[in-house]
N, C-alpha and C positions, 0 to 999 in steps of 0.2 A: 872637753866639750862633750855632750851626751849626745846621742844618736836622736836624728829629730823624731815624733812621735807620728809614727803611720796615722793617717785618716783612712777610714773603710767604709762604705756608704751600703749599704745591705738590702737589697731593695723585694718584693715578692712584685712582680709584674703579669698582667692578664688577669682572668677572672680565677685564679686559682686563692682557698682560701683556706689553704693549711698553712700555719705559718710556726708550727713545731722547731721544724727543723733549723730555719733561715733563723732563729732565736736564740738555739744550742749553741750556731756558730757566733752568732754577732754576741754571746756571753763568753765563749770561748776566748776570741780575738781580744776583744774586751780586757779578757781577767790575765790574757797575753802583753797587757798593757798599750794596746792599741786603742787609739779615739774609734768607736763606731758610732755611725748614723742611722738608725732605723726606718724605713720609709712607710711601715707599713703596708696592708695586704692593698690589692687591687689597681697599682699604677700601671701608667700609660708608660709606655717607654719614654715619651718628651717628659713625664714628669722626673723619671728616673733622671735621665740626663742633666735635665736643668738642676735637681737638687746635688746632682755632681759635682756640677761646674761652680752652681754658688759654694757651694761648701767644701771645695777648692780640696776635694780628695786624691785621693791617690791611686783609689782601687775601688771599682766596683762589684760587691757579692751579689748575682741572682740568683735568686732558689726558685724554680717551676719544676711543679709536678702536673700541670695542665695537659703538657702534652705539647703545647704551643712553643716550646723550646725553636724550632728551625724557622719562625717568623720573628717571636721577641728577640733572641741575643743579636741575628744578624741589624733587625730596628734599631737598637742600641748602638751597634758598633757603626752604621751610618752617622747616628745622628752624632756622634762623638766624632765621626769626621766632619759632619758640618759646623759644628762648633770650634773646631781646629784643637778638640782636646781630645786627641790621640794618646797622647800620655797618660790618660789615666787607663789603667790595668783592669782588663772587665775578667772576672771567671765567674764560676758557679758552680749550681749542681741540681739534681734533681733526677727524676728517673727519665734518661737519656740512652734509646738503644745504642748500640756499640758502632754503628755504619755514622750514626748521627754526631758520637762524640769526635769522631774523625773531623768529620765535613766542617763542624762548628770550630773546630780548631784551624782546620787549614782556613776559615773564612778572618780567623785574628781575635777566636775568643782562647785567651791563656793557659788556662787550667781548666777542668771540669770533674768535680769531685759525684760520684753515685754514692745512690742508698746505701751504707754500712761503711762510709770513709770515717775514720776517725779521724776528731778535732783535732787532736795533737797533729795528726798527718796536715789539714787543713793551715794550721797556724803557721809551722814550720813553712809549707810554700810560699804562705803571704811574708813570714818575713825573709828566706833566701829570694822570691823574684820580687816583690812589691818593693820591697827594703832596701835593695838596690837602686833600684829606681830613685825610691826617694831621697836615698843618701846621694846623688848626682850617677851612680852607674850604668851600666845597658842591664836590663833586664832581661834575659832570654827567655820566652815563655818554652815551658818543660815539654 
């Protein structure tokens, strides 16, 4: 039986409108042989969520470089509790001071990749914690 195929939903959230990087990875994950979703630039956190939930992922990527990192990911991770879909796996990255990558992880965001993370390093995460997940295990976030 094959390992079922990760879902990755890749979203740019806020008014940030570089979307370079959040592409490198959602082609990375991709060519990793992961299903990804592209949400394109400019969504509302409720849009991210809701295209989560329809599209029955696994793992959410947000890439911000707005800055608005400490109001979107914790947005996000409410409304994936009021949705009761806890289980989908939020990380990201973007350029994130070092006090802020702390805080956003103790609040229950996964992983958080900065400027100059290699994909390879990126992919490997999604599939030792997402992978788990999805294959039925507990996922520790790192």
């Amino acid at each position: 039986m094959s390992e079922p195929r990760l879902r990755i939903l890749m979203a740019k959230a806020g008014l940030d409108g570089h979307d370079r990087g959040v592409k490198v990875v959602a082609r990375a994950l991709r060519d990793a042989g992961m299903e990804v979703i592209y949400t394109g630039l400019h969504q509302t956190p409720e849009q991210v969520v809701r295209a989560a939930v329809d599209e029955d992922v696994d793992a959410i990527g947000l890439s911000i470089l707005s800055g608005a990192h400490m109001t979107i990911f914790p947005r996000i991770l409410e409304l994936l509790r009021e949705q009761e879909a806890e289980d989908i796996i939020l990380f990201g990255g973007g350029t994130i001071p070092e006090d802020d990558l702390q805080e956003l992880k103790r609040m229950g965001v996964a992983e958080l990749f900065t400027p100059g993370a290699y994909t390879q390093e990126i992919v490997e995460w999604v599939r030792e914690n997402v992978g788990e997940k999805a294959a039925g295990g507990s996922a520790a976030p790192s």
